[in-house]
C-alpha positions in Angstrom: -34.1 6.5 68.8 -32.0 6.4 65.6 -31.3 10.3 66.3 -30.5 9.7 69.6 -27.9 7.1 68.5 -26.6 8.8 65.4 -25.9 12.0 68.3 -24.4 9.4 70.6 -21.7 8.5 68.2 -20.7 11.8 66.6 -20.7 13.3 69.8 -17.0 12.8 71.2 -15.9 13.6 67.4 -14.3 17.2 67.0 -15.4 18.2 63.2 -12.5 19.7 62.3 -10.3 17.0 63.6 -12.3 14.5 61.8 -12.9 16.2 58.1 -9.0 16.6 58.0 -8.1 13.1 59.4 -10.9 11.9 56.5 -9.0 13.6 53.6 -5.6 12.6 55.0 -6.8 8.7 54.7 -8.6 9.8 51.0 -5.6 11.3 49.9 -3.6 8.0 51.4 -5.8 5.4 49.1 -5.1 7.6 46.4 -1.7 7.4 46.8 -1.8 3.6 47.1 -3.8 2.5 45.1 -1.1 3.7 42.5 1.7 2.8 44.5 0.6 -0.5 45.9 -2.9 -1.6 44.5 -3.1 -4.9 45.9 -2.7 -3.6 49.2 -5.6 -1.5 48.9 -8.2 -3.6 50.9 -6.0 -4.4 53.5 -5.4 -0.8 54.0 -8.7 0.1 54.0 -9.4 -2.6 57.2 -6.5 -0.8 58.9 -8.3 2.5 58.7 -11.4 1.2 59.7 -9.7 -0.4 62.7 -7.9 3.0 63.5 -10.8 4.8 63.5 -12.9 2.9 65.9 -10.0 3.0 68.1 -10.2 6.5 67.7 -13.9 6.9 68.3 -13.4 4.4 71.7 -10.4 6.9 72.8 -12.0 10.3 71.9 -15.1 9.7 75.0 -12.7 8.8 77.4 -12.2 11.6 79.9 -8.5 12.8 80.5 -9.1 12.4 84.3 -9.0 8.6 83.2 -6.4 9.1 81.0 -4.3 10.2 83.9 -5.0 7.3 86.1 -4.0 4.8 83.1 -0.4 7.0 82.3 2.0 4.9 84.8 0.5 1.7 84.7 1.2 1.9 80.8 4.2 3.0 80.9 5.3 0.5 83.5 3.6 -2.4 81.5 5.2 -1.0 78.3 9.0 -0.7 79.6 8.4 -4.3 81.1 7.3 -5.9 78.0 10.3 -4.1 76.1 12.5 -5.5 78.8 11.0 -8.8 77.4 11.3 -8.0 74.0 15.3 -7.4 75.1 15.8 -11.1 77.0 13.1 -13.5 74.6 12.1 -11.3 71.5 11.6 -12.7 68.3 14.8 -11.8 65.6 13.5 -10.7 62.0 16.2 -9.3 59.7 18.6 -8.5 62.4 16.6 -7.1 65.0 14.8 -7.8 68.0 11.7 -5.6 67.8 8.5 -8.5 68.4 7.3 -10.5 71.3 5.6 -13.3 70.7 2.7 -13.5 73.3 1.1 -17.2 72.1 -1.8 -16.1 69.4 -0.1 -13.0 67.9 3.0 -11.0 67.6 3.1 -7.0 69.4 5.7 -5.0 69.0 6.0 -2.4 72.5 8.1 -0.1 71.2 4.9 1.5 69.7 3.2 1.4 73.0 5.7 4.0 74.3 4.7 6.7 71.4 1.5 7.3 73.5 2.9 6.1 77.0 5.9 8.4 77.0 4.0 11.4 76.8 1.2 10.1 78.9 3.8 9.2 81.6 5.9 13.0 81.3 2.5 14.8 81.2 1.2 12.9 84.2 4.5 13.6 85.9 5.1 17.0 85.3 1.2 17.5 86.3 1.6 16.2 89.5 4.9 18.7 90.5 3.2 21.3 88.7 3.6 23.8 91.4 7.6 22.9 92.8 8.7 22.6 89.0 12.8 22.6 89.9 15.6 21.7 88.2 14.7 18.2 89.5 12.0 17.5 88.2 13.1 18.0 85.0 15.9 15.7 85.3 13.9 12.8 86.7 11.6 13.2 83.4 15.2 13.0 81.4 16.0 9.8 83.3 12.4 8.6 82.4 12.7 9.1 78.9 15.9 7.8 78.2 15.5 4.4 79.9 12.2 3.1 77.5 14.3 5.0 74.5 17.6 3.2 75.1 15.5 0.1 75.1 14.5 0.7 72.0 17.4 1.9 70.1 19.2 -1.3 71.2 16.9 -3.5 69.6 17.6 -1.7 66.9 15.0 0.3 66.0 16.3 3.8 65.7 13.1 5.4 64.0 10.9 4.8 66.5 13.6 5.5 69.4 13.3 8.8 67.4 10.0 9.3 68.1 9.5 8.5 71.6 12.7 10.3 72.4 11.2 13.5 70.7 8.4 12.8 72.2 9.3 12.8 75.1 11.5 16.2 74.6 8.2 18.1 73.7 6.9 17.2 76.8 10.0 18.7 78.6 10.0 21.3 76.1 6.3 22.9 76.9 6.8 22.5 80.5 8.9 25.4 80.6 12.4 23.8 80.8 14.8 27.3 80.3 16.5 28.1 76.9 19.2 28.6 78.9 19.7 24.8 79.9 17.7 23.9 76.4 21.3 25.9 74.8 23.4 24.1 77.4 22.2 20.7 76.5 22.0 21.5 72.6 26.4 22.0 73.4 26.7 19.2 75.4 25.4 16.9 72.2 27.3 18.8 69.3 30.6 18.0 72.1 29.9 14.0 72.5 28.9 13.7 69.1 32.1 11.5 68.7 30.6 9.4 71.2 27.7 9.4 70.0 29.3 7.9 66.3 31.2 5.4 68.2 27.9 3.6 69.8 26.2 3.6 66.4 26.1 0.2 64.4 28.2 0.1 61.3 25.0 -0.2 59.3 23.6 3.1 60.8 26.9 4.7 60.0 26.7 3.7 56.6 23.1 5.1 56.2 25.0 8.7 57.5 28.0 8.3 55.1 25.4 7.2 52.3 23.3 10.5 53.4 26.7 13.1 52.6 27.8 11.2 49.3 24.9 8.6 47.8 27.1 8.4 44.8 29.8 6.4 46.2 27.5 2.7 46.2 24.9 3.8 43.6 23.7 0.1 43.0 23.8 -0.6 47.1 23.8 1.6 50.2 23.2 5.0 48.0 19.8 3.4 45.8 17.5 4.0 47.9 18.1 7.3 47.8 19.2 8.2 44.5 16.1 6.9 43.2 13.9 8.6 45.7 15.2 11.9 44.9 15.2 10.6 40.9 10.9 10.4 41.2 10.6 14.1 43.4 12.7 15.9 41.1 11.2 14.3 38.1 7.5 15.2 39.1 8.3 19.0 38.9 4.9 21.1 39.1 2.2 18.9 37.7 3.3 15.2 38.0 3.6 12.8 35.7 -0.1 11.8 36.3 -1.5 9.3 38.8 -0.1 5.6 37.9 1.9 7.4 35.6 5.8 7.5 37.5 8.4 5.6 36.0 10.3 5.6 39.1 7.0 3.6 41.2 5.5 1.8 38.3 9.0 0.4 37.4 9.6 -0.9 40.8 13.2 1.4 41.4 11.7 2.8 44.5 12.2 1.1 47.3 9.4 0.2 49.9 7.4 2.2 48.1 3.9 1.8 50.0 6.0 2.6 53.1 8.6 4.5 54.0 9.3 6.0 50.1 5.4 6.8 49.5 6.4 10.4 49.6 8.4 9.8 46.2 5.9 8.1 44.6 3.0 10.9 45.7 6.2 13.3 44.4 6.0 12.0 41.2 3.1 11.6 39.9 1.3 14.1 41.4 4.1 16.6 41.7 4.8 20.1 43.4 1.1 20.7 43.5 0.0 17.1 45.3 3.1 17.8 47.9 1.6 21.1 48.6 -2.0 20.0 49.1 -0.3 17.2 51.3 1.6 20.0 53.7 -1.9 22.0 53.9 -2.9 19.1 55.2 -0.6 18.6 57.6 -0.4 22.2 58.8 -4.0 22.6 59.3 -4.0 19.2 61.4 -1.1 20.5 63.1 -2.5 23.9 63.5 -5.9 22.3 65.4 -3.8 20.2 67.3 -1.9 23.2 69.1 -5.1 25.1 69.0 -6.6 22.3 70.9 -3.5 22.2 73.4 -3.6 25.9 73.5 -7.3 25.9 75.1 -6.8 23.3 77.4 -7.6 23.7 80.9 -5.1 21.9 82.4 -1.2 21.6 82.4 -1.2 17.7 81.9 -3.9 18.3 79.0 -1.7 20.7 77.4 1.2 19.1 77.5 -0.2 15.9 76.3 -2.0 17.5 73.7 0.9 19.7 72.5 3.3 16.3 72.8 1.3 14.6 70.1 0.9 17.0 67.9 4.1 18.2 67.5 4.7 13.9 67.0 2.7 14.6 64.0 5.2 17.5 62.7 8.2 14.9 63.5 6.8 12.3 61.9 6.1 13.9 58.4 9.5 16.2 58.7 11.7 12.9 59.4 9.9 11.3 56.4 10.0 13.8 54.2 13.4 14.6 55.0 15.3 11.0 54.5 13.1 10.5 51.5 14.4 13.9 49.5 17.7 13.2 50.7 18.5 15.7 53.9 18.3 13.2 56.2 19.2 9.4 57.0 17.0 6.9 55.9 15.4 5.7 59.8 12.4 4.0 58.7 9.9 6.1 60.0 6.5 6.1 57.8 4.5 9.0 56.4 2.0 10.0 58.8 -1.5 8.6 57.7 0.0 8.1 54.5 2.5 5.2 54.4 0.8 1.3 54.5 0.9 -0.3 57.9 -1.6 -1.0 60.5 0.3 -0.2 63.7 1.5 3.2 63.3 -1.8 3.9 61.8 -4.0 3.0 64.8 -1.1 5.4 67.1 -1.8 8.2 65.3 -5.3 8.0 65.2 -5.1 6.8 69.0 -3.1 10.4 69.3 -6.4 12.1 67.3 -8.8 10.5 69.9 -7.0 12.0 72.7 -6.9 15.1 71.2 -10.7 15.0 70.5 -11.1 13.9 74.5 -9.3 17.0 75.7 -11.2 19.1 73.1 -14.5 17.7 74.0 -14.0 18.0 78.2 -11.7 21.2 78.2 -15.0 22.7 80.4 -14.3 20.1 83.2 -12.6 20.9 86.2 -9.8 18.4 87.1 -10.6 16.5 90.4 
């Protein structure tokens, strides 16, 4: 009976998936437990919690998946039309509803539902794929993404919107209109600067010259790229960094964990980090590779290419080559919500994996 159980629950779990997912989160209490120890516990809970969700999400079929993609995504652009009209305001921006017993924020709702929503679509037309169709997807995507950029939450309108793109991408949308489009955005970049909010066009401006408000707009990341270079091959040694332990990192069990994993465990702790990351990445495709069918594909290739965005956008404003967006280290960065999305993304990889035998009905 015990066997019978023990086989019940490992069954929807994809080994390789699950070892690398289970050194990610090691390698993430490492990290904080130097960066943030007291937060240690509470991080541990929000792992546990993710990976139940991901256990629950892995057995469920992608034929069901299918038949959940546009009620989602309706009920997710409807609650961020709420968040819009009676949202609650914290520190300038309009991201929560309040629902009575707890807070949710929606936006994160449309990292999953956006490519549900496009792989559902784009499954359905999968034989008259026109010009069209590909433009009603763009009109799909831009409507939840606008939503959320207003609010303003322009990391996660990241996200989805590349989400969503990866979708459009892997249906076979031609380089020739991919290179037409890529022009059009280089040509109304001016436009583009004009609708951005002073404080986003300082966080540009800070990106080209940090040096010109060293003690404001430009700390964050002068000292991030202080602690990376600083760590050079070896670290400094774990609880070592004089950047984290001294508190001049900002958010440092957040959005600037990379620094302090930078720091103290150096070039060779980043590197075992990106094997990480590549050989997640790597099974992810491989997954979407060997799927049977083109909304399993292109929902599987959607999220794992989220995984690449995810760590390069992070990685990227935190050494300095990009501006800061607020967008968390993939399983490594603090946080509850974005951690239970990622390891919601895992689950549906490990359902597609598990029923890639199973003819679509």
């Amino acid at each position: 009976m015990l066997r019978n159980l023990w086989q019940r629950l490992v069954a929807p779990i994809d080994p390789p998936l699950m070892a690398l997912a289970a050194l990610l989160l090691g390698y993430a209490l490492l990290v904080l437990a130097s960066a943030s120890p007291e937060r240690l516990a509470s991080q541990a809970l929000n792992m546990l919690v993710a990976l139940v969700v991901m256990r629950l999400v892995a057995q469920v079929p992608p034929q069901k998946m299918m038949h959940f993609a546009l009620p989602v995504f309706v009920i997710g652009v409807l609650l961020l039309i709420a968040v819009a009209l009676f949202g609650d305001i914290s520190k300038g921006a309009r991201r929560w509803l309040n629902i009575g017993f707890m807070r949710i924020q929606p936006s994160e709702i449309m990292k999953i539902a956006m490519p549900l929503m496009l792989a559902w679509y784009f499954q359905r037309h999968e034989t008259t794929l026109r010009l069209r169709e590909y433009a009603v997807a763009t009109l799909v995507l831009v409507l939840p993404v606008g939503l959320i950029a207003k609010q303003p939450d322009l990391g996660t309108a990241i996200l989805v919107f590349a989400a969503g793109c990866y979708v459009i991408f892997l249906a076979g949308l031609s380089w020739k209109v991919i290179a037409g489009l890529f022009v059009a955005a280089c040509a109304s970049a001016p436009l583009a600067w004009s609708l951005l909010r002073d404080y986003q066009k300082s966080r540009i401006l800070t990106l080209l010259d940090p040096e010109s408000d060293p003690l404001g707009k430009g700390f964050h990341i002068i000292q991030s790229t202080i602690a990376i270079g600083s760590g050079g091959i070896f670290g400094k040694g774990w609880g070592q960094g004089t950047q984290a332990q001294l508190e001049f990192i900002p958010e440092r069990h957040t959005d600037f964990i990379f620094a302090v994993l930078s720091e103290e465990l150096g070039l060779i702790g980043i590197t075992v980090l990106l094997a990480l990351y590549a050989l997640l990445i790597g099974r992810g495709l491989m997954i979407a590779a060997n799927a049977p069918t083109m909304f399993t594909r292109l929902l599987a290739g959607s999220i794992t290419l989220i995984f690449f965005t995810y760590a390069f956008v992070n990685m990227g404003m935190v050494s300095g080559i990009l501006p800061v967006v607020g967008v968390p280290l993939p399983f490594i960065s603090y946080g509850g919500t974005a951690l239970v999305t990622l390891f919601l993304g895992i689950g549906i990889l490990m359902s597609i994996h598990r029923h890639r035998m199973l003819v679509q009905q």
